[in-house]
C-alpha positions, 0 to 999 in steps of 0.5 A, a space after each residue: 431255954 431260949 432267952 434273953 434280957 439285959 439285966 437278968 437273963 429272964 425268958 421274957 422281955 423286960 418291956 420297960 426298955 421300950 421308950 415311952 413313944 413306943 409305949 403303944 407296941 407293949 400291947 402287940 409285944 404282949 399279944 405275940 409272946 403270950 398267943 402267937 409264939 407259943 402256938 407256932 412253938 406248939 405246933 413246931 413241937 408236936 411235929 417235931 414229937 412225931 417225928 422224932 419217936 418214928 425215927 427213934 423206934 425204926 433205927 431201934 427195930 431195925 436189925 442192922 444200924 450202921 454208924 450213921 444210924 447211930 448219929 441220927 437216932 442220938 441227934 433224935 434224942 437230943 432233938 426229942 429232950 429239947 421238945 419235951 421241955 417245951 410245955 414248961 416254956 410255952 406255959 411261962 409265955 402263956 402266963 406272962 412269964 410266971 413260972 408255977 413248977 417250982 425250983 427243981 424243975 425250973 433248974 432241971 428242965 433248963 439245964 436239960 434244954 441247954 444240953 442239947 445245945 451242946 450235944 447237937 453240935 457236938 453230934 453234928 461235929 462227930 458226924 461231919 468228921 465221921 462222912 469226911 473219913 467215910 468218903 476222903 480217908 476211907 482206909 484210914 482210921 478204920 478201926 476207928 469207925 465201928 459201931 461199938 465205938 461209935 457208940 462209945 463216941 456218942 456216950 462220950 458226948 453226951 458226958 461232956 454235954 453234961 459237964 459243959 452245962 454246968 453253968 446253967 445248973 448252978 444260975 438257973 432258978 426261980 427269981 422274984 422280981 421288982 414287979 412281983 413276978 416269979 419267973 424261971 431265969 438265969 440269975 445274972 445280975 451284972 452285965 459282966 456276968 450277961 457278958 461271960 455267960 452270953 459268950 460262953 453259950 454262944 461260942 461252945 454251942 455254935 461259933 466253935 463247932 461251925 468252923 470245924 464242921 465247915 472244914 470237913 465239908 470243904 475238904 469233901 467238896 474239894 475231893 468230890 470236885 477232884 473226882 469229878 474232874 479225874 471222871 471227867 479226864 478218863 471219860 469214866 463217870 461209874 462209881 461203885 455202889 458203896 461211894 455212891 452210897 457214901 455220897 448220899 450220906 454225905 449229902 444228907 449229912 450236908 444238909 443236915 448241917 445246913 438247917 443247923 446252921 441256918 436254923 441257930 445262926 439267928 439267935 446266937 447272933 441276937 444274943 450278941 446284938 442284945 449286949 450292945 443295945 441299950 433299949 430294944 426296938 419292935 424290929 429288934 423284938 421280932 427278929 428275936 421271936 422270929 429266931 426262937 421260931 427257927 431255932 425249935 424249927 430244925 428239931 421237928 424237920 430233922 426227922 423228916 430230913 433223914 426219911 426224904 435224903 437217907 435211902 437205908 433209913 427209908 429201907 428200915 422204915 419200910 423193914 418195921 411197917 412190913 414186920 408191923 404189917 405181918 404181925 397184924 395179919 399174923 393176929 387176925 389168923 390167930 383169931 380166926 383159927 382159935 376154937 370157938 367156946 361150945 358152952 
């Protein structure tokens, strides 16, 4: 889950850090993490829900999945597992940070929100590899990119995924605080710990994949330049269908990796401001509201990414609402063709 605290790592603020001249924004902090953050998050979630099952169940339905098709559908799941979890963490906000869905699940659906942490970059990482090799090295490797391995490569991630979260599985619990509150946190309570921990997330989750994937981007850019250039000399602007194909994927790939990295870069960077504070500011706690709001955003626009810049997404989509479409037209026949009873 999205968190953050000094001492012991809880999903809500520890409000006793607000020096006491401040002591009047206690009521306005308050009001935004019980009422306007998880109405934005709410909203962003059921957007993202929608999104997310259509994109789902029309890559499941087509007929024909390419390797991009299998990224998208496993960045949709990853996406979709970050959205179902979402309730359990706007009711704690709503509540004031109470947690009421006991142990078990507090450790599950923590684990399983920070997995897809993990999984998002990884995919995203496979997936910026994979158009680098698709459009710079497309007789290299090929062997490589087929959709059985493809397969094999997302299964593999998610497994890793799994693995690397392991951490959360054995801290996150449901914690009695001095104040009587029992809220779902990470049981962190040395700053050394914090430290470690804040690190880790923030290094394996973003700051490790974001060169690489910046380095396959690069390398597209820099070839694509080239090309045009080499077009440019020879007076020759014609491509063959399939590149051009492959430049679409690999622009909506680019933006893809756009949205993730604008959407995620505020967080992790207030997770890294909050270990050098000693007492955190209104301004401080709006820019932490704020970059949870962009953090959940990307989950519930990726969807709608992939129908607006994915033409063969668009044709799938297209394929299911006709097949739909016949079905129904199909049924209401049948009705009208069945004999009618003579009782």
């Amino acid at each position: 889950m999205n968190q953050i605290q000094p001492s012991s790592w809880n999903s809500t603020f520890n409000i006793s850090n607000i020096s006491s001249n401040g002591a009047h924004y206690y009521q306005a902090i308050g009001a935004a993490e019980t009422i306007i953050l998880p109405s934005l998050i709410g909203l962003i979630c059921s957007t993202g829900l929608i999104g997310n099952v259509l994109v789902i169940l029309t890559i499941t339905r087509s007929r024909k999945k390419t390797i991009p098709d299998i990224y998208i559908s496993n960045l949709s799941v990853a996406d979709l597992v970050h959205i179902l979890g979402m309730p359990f963490l706007i009711h704690q906000w709503v509540q004031g940070g109470k947690w009421v869905f006991g142990n078990p699940l507090c450790t599950i659906i923590t684990s399983l929100d920070t997995c897809n942490q993990f999984a998002c970059s990884a995919i995203m990482t496979a997936m910026s590899l994979d158009r680098y090799l698709a459009l710079v090295q497309p007789f290299r490797l090929t062997s490589l990119r087929t959709r059985s391995k493809t397969i094999r490569v997302n299964l593999s991630l998610w497994i890793i995924s799994f693995i690397l979260v392991s951490p959360v599985w054995m801290y996150s619990k449901v914690i009695l605080f001095k104040d009587g509150l029992e809220s779902c946190a990470f049981d962190l309570t040395s700053p050394e710990e914090v430290l470690w921990y804040t690190l880790y997330l923030t290094i394996a989750t973003f700051f490790f994949p974001l060169p690489l994937i910046l380095v396959c981007y690069v390398l597209i850019l820099r070839y694509t330049w080239e090309l045009y250039q080499h077009n440019e000399k020879s007076g020759c602007y014609n491509t063959s269908i399939p590149r051009q194909r492959v430049m679409r994927l690999t622009k909506m790939v680019l933006v893809l990796v756009g949205v993730f990295v604008l959407s995620n870069a505020p967080y992790h960077v207030i997770q890294l401001v909050n270990l050098q504070i000693g007492q955190s500011t209104p301004t401080f706690y709006i820019s932490y509201y704020f970059s949870i709001c962009l953090s959940y955003a990307s989950s519930s626009i990726n969807p709608f990414l992939y129908i607006l810049l994915s033409g063969n997404f668009q044709k799938h989509l297209r394929q299911c609402m006709h097949v739909k479409t016949k079905m129904t037209e199909r049924d209401v026949n049948n009705i009208e063709n069945t004999p009618k009873s003579s009782f």
